[in-house]
C-alpha positions in Angstrom: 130.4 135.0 35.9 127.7 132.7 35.4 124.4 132.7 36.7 121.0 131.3 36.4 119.3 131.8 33.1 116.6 133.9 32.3 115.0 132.2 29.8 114.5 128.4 28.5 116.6 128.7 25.4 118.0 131.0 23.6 120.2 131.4 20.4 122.2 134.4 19.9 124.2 134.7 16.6 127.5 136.3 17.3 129.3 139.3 15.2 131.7 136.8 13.5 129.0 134.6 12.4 129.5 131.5 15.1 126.7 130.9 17.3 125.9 131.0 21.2 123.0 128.3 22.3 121.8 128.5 26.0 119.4 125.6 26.6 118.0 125.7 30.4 114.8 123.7 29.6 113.6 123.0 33.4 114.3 126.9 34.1 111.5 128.7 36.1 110.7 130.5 39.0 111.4 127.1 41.6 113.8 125.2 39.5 116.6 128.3 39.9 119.4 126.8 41.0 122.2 125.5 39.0 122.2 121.8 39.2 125.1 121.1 36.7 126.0 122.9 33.4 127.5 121.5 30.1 129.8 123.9 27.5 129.5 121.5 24.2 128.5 118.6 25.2 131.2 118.4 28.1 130.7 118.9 32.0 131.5 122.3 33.1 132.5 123.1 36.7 133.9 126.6 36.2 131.5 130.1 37.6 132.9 131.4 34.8 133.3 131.7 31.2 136.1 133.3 28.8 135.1 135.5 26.4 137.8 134.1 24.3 135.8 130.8 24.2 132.3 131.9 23.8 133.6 133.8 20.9 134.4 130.1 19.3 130.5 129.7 19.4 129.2 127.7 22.4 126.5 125.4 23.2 125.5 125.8 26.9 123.1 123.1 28.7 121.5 124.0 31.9 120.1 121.4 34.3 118.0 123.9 36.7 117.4 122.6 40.8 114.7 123.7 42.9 117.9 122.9 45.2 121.1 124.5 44.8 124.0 122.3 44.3 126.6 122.9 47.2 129.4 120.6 45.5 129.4 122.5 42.3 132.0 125.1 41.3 133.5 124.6 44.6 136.9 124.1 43.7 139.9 126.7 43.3 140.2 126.4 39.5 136.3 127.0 38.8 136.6 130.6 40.8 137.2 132.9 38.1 140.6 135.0 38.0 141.0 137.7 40.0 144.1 140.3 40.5 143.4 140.5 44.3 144.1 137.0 44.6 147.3 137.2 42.5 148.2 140.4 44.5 147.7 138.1 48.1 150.5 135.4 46.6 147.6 132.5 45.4 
């Protein structure tokens, strides 16, 4: 699940060498909303992230809100997977 940052930037060097950059540069106490969210350079939707793919090494860019984005991550495919919902027939 992702949520707001805690931090501006960070860069965490992963176990197999590749690296994980968060940059949320406009991050602070009033900007913490999600406003939209980049994975490499690409627009991310999704309220979730594998940990398949941020074990590739990732590049995360945060564009904090004082405002929270209602449109964002609103759609079924950016809800992460869940076995209830599989269990219900969706």
């Amino acid at each position: 699940m992702i949520g707001a940052p805690l931090f501006k930037k960070i860069t965490a060097t992963l176990e197999n060498g590749k690296q994980l950059v968060i940059n949320a540069p406009n991050n602070s106490a009033q900007h913490k909303y999600i406003q939209t969210m980049r994975l490499n350079g690409k627009p991310y939707t999704k309220n979730w992230l594998s940990h398949q793919e941020l074990l590739k090494g990732a590049v995360l860019d945060f564009d904090m809100s004082a405002t929270p984005n209602r449109q964002r991550g609103i759609k079924p495919e950016d809800f992460p997977y869940s076995f209830s919902a599989e269990k219900a027939g969706q």
